[in-house]
C-alpha positions as CSV (number, residue, x, y, z in Angstrom):
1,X,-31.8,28.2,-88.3
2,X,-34.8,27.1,-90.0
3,X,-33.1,23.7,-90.8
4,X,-32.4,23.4,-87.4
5,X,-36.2,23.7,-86.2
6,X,-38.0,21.8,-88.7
7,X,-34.8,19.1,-87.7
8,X,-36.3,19.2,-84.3
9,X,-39.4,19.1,-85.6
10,X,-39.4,16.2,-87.3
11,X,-37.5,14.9,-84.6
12,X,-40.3,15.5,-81.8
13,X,-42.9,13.9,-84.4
14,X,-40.6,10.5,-84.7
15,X,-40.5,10.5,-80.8
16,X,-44.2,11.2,-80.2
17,X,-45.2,8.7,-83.2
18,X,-42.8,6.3,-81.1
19,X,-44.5,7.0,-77.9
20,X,-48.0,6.4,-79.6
21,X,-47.1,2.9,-81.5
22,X,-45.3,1.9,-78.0
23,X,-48.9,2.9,-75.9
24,X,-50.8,1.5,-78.7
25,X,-49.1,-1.9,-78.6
26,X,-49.1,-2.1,-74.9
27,X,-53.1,-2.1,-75.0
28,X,-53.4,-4.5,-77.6
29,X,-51.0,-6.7,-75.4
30,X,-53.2,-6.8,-72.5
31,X,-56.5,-7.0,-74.4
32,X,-55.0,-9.6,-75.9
33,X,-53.6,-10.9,-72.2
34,X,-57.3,-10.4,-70.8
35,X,-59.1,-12.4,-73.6
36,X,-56.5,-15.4,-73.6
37,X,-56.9,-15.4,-69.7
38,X,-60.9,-15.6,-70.1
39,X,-60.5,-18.0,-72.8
40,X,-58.5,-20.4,-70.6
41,X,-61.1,-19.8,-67.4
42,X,-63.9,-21.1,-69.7
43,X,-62.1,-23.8,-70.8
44,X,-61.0,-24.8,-66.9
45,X,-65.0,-24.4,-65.9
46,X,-66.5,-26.1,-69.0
47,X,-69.8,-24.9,-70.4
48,X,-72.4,-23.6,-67.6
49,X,-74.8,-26.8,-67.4
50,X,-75.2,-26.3,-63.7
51,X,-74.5,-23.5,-61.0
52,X,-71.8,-23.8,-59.0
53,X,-72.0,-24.4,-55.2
54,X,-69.2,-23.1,-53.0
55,X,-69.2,-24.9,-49.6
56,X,-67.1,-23.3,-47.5
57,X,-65.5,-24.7,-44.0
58,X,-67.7,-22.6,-41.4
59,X,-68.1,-24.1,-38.1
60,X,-70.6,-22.8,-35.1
61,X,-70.0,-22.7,-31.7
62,X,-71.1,-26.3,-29.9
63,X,-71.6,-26.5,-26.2
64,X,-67.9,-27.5,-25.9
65,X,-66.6,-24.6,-27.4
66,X,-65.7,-24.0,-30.8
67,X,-65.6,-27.1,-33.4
68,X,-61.6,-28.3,-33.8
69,X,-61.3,-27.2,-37.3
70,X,-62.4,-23.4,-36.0
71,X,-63.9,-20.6,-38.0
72,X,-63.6,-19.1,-41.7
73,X,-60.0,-18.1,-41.8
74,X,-58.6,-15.4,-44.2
75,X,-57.2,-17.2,-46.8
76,X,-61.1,-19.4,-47.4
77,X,-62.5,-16.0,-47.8
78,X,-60.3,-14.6,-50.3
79,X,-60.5,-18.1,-52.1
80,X,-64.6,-17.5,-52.0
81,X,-63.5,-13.5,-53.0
82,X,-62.0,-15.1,-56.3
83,X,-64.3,-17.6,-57.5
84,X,-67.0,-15.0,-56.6
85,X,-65.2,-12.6,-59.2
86,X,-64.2,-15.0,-61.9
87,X,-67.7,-16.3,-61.7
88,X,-69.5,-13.2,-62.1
89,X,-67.2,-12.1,-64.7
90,X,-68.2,-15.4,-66.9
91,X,-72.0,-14.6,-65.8
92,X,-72.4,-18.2,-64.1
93,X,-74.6,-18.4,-61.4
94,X,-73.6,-20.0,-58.5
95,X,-74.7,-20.2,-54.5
96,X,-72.4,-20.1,-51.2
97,X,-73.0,-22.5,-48.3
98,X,-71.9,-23.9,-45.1
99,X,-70.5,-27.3,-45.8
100,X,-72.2,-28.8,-42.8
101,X,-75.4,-27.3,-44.0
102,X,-75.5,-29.7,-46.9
103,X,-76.9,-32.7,-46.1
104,X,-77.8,-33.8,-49.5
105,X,-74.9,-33.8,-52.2
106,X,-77.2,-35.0,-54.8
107,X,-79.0,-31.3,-54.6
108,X,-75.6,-29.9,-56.0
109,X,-74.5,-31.0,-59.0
110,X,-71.2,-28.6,-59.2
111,X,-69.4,-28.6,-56.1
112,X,-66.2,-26.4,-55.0
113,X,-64.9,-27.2,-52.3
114,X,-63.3,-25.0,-50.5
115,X,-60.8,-25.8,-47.7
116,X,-58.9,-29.5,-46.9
117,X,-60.2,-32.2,-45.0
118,X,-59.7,-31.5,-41.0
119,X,-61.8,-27.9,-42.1
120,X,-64.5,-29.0,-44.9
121,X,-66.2,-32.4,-44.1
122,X,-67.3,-32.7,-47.7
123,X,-63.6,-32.4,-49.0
124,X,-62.8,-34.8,-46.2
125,X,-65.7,-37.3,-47.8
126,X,-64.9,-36.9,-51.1
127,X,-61.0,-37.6,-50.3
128,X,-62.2,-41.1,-48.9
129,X,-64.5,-41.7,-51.4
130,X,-61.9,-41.5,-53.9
131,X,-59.4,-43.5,-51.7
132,X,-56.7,-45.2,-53.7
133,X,-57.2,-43.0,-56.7
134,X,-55.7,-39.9,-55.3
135,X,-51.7,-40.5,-54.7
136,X,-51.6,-37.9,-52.1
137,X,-53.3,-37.7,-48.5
138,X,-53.6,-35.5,-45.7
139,X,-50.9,-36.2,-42.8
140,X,-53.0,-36.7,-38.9
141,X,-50.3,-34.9,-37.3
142,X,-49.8,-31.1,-38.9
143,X,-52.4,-31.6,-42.2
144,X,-49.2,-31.8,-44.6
145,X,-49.8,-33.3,-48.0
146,X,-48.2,-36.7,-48.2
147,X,-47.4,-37.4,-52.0
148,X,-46.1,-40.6,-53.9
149,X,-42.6,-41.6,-52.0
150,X,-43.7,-40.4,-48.9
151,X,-42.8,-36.5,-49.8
152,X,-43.8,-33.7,-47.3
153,X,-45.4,-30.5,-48.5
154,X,-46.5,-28.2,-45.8
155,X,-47.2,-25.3,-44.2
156,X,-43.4,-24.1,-43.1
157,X,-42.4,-20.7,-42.1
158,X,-38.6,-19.4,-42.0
159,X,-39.8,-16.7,-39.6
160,X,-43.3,-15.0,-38.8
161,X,-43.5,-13.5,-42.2
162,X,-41.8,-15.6,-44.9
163,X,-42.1,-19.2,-45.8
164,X,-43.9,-21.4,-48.1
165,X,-47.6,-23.6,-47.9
166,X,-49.4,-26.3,-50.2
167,X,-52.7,-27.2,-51.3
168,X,-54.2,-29.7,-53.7
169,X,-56.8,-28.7,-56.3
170,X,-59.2,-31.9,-57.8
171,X,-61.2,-31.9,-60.1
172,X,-63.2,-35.3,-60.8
173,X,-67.0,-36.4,-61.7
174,X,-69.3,-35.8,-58.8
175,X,-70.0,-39.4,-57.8
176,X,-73.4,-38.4,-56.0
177,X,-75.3,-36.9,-59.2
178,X,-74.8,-38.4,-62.7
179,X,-73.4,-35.5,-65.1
180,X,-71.6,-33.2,-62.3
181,X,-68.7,-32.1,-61.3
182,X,-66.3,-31.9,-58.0
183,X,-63.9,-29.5,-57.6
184,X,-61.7,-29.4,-54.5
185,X,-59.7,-26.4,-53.2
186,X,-57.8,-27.7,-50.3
187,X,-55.1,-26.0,-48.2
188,X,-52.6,-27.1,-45.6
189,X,-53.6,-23.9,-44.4
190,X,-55.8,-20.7,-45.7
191,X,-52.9,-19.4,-47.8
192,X,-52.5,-22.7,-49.6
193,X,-56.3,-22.6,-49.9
194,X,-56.3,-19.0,-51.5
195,X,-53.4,-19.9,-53.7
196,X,-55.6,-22.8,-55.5
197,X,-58.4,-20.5,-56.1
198,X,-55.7,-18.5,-58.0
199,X,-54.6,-21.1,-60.1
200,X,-58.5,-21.9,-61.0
201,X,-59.4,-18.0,-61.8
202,X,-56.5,-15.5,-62.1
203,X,-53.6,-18.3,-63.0
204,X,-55.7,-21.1,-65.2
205,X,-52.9,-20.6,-67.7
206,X,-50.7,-22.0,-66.0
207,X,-52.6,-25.3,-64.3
208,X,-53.9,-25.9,-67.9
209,X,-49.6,-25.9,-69.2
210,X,-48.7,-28.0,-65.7
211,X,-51.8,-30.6,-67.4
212,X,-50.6,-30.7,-70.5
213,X,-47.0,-31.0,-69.5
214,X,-47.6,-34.2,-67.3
215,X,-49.6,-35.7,-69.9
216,X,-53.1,-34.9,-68.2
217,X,-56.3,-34.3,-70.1
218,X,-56.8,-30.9,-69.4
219,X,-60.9,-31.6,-69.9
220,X,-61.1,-34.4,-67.5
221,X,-59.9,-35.2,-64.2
222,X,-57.2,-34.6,-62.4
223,X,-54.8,-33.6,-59.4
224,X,-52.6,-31.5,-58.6
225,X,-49.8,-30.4,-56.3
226,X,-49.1,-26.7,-56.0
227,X,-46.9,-24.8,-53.0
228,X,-46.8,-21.3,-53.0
229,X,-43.9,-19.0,-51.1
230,X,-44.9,-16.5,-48.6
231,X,-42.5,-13.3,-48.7
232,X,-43.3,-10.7,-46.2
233,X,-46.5,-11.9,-45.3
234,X,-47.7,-12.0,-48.7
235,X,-48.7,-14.6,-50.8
236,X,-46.7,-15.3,-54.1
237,X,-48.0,-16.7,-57.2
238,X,-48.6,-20.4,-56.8
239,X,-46.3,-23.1,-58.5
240,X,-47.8,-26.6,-60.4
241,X,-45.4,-29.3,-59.1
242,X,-46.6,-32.2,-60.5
243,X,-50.4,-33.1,-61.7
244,X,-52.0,-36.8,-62.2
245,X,-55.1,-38.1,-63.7
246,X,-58.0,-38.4,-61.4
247,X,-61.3,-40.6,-62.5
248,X,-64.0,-42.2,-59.5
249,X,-63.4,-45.6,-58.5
250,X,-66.6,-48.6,-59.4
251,X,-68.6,-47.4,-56.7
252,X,-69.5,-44.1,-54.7
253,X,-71.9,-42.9,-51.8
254,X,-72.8,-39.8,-49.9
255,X,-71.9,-39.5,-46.3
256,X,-73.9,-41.4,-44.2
257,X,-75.2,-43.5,-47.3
């Protein structure tokens, strides 16, 4: 009888020492998950010389009705949500503003741009000012991304809750101020948009593998082509298709410059 208990006994203690090494090594596993993930956002962002700007895509109301590209949509918002978060968890200051309010890029030395071309006019001008140097554009027709042999990637559902979107996210010297830096978060639509401000705070692990995998300096610039699947209305994590060297052409100017 006693055998039998202190068999049990010993028993329980192997089971509850079990359950205690097991709990103890899941929390060093995500400590360990957390500090690699903050590691890799601080190497993505680069030491805080400047704050950041985030110009987002708002249009007002003209006499003509509302501007073509329209208003904030969801997904620029929970792109702004993100960086917001990642940024005050790093303790780097940063300011939020209209794009059309800026008039003066040289007054922002860290851009992020948030939104594509037909909804932010500064991604728009910094697309052109690049020209030839970026291999993808932005199709006239439904905003698709056109990539190198003429490859589609767009905003495609299979039904009103499932389907897939794409975005490009850029980073590349900011060619109106000497020593900055241009970041471009652009969307085919707001769910493409949100899905590259992922990959720049929650997922930097994974851009900085897709860099290193193409061959791209993962301190310098670059682009890259992400689409991410939409399954029940909710946005999956995003997937690095393909990523390219970036770097300014000769010569550079601000809008209306």
């Amino acid at each position: 009888m006693l055998a039998d208990l202190l068999d049990r006994f010993v028993d329980l203690g192997i089971n509850l020492l079990a359950a205690l090494i097991g709990a103890g090594a899941a929390v060093l596993v995500g400590v360990w998950r957390r500090r690699r993930r903050t590691s890799d956002v601080r190497r993505f962002w680069g030491a805080p010389r400047h704050p950041l700007t985030f110009l987002l895509p708002i249009w007002d109301r003209t006499p003509d009705g509302w501007r073509s590209a329209g208003i904030l949509g969801t997904g620029d918002v929970r792109a702004l949500l993100a960086l917001q978060r990642t940024m005050g968890a790093l303790r780097r200051g940063f300011e939020v503003k209209e794009a059309p309010t800026l008039r003066d890029a040289s007054s922002a030395p860290a851009l992020v741009l948030i939104g594509g071309p037909r909804a932010n006019t500064w991604s728009a001008s910094i697309l052109e000012e690049l020209g030839g140097q970026v291999l993808y554009s932005f199709a006239p027709d439904d905003g698709s991304i056109i990539g190198p042999g003429r490859r589609r990637s767009g905003h495609e559902m299979d039904d009103e809750d499932n389907g897939t979107d794409a975005a490009l996210v850029l980073r590349v010297e900011n060619p109106y101020y000497s020593a900055g830096t241009v970041y471009v978060l652009a969307g085919v639509s707001g769910v493409g948009t949100h899905a590259a401000a992922r990959l720049v705070t929650t997922d930097v692990g994974r851009l900085l593998g897709r860099l290193r995998q193409d061959g791209v300096d993962e301190g310098g610039g670059f682009q890259l082509l992400l689409t991410v699947k939409i399954v029940n209305g909710t946005p999956q994590e995003p997937r690095c298709v393909e990523a390219f060297p970036l770097r300014l052409p000769d010569r550079a100017s601000a809008p209306g410059g």
